[in-house]
DRENVO-557992 format. One record per residue (C-alpha): residue number from 1; residue in one letter; x, y, z. Coordinates in Angstrom, 2 decimals. Each point is the difference from the previous one (the first is absolute). Example, Ala and Ser with C-alpha at 12.3 -4.5 7.8 and 13.67 -1.06 7.14 Angstrom:
+---------+--------+---------+---------+---------+
: lumdren : kolkol :    east :   north :      up :
+---------+--------+---------+---------+---------+
:       1 :      A :   12.30 :   -4.50 :    7.80 :
:       2 :      S :    1.37 :    3.44 :   -0.66 :
+---------+--------+---------+---------+---------+
//
This chain:
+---------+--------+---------+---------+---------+
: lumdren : kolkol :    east :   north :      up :
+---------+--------+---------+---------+---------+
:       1 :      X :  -90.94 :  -69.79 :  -84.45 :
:       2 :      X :    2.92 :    0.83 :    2.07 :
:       3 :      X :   -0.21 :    2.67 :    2.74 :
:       4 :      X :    2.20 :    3.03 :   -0.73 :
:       5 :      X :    2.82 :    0.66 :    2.30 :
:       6 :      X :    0.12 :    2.87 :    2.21 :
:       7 :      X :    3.10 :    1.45 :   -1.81 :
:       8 :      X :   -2.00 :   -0.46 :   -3.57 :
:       9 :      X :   -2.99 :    2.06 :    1.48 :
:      10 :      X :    2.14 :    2.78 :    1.12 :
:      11 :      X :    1.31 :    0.22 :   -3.17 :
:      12 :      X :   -3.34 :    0.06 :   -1.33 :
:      13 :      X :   -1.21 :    3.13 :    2.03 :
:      14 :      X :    2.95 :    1.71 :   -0.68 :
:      15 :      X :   -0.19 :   -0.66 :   -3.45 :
:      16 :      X :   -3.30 :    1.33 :    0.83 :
:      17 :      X :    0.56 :    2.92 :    1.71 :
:      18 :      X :    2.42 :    1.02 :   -3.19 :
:      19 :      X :   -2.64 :   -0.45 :   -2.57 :
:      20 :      X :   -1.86 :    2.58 :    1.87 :
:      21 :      X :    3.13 :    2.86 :   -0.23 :
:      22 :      X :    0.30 :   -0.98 :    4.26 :
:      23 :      X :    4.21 :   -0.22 :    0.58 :
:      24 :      X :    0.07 :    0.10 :    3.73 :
:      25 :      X :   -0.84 :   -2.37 :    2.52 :
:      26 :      X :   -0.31 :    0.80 :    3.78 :
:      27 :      X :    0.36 :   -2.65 :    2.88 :
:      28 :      X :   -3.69 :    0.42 :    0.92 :
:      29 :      X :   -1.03 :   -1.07 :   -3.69 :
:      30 :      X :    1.84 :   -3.37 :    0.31 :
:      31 :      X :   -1.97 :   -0.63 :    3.39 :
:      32 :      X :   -3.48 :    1.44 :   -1.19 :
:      33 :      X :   -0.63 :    0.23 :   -3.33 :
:      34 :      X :    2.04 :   -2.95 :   -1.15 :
:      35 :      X :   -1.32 :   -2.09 :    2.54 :
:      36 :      X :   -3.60 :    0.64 :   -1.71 :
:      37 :      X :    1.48 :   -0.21 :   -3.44 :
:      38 :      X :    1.06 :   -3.99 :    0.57 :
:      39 :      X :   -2.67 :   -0.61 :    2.24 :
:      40 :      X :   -2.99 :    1.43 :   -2.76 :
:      41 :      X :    1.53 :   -0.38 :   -3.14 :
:      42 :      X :    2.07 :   -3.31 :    0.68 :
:      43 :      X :   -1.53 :   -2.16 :    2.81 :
:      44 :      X :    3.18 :    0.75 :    2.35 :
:      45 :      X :   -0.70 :    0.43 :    3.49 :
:      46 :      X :    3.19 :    1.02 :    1.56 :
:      47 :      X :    0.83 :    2.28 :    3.14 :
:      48 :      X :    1.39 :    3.95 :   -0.86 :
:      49 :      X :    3.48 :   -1.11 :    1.78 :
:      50 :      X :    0.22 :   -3.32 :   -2.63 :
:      51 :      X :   -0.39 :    2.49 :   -2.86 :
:      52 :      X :    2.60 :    2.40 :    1.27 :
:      53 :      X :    2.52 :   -3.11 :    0.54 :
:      54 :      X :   -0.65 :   -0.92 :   -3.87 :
:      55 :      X :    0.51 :    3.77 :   -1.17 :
:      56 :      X :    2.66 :    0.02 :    1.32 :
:      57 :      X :    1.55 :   -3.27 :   -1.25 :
:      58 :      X :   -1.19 :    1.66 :   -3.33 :
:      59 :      X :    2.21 :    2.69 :    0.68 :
:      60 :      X :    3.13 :   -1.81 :    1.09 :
:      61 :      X :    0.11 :   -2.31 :   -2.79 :
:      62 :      X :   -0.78 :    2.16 :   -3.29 :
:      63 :      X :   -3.20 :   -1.87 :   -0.82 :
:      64 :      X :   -1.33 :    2.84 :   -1.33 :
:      65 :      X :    2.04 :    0.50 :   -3.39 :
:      66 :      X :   -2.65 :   -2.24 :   -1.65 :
:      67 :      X :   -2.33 :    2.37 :    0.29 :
:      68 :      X :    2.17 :    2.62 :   -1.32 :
:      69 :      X :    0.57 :    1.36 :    3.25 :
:      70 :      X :    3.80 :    1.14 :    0.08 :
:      71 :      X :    0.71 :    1.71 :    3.18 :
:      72 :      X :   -1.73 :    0.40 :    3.28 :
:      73 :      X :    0.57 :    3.47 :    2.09 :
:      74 :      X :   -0.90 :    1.31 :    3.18 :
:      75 :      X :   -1.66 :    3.44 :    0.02 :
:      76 :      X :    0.37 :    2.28 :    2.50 :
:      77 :      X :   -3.00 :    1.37 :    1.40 :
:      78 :      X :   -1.05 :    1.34 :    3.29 :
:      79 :      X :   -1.59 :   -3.23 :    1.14 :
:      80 :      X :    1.75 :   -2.94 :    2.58 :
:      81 :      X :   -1.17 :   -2.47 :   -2.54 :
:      82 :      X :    2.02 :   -1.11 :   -3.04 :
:      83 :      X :   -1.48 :    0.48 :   -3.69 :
:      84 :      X :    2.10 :   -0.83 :   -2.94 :
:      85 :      X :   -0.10 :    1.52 :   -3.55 :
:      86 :      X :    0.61 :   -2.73 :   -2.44 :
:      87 :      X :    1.64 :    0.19 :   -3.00 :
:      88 :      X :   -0.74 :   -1.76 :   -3.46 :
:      89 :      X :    2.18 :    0.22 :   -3.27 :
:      90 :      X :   -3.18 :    1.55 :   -2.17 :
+---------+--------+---------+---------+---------+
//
């Protein structure tokens, strides 16, 4: 069996993350808990800084639409890292 690409796990979690009514995503999320998520649940040992490189090519590109993820904000909140509410068409 072929090993999932990094881009196809993130959409995964997300897809995830969804599932379980969780819209928002914070930068420390994509270099903690995603980081366990591919290395537990898919065999994918990759640094936090590799998985923040693919999020964001994730983001630049649209990948997510096949997931039914349509738009991809950034909240405001009182902390200097980034979280983003995401979107879907449901």
């Amino acid at each position: 069996m072929k090993k999932p690409t990094i881009n196809h796990i993130i959409k995964e979690w997300i897809s995830n993350r969804l599932d379980n009514g969780v819209d928002t995503i914070a930068s420390h999320e994509v270099e903690t808990t995603l980081v366990e998520y591919g290395k537990e649940y898919w065999g994918r040992l990759h640094s936090p800084s590799t998985w923040s490189r693919a999020w964001r090519q994730v983001r630049a590109n649209n990948e997510l639409d096949e997931i039914d993820v349509t738009s991809i904000e950034i909240v405001n909140t009182e902390s200097a890292e980034t979280t983003w509410r995401l979107k879907t068409g449901i």
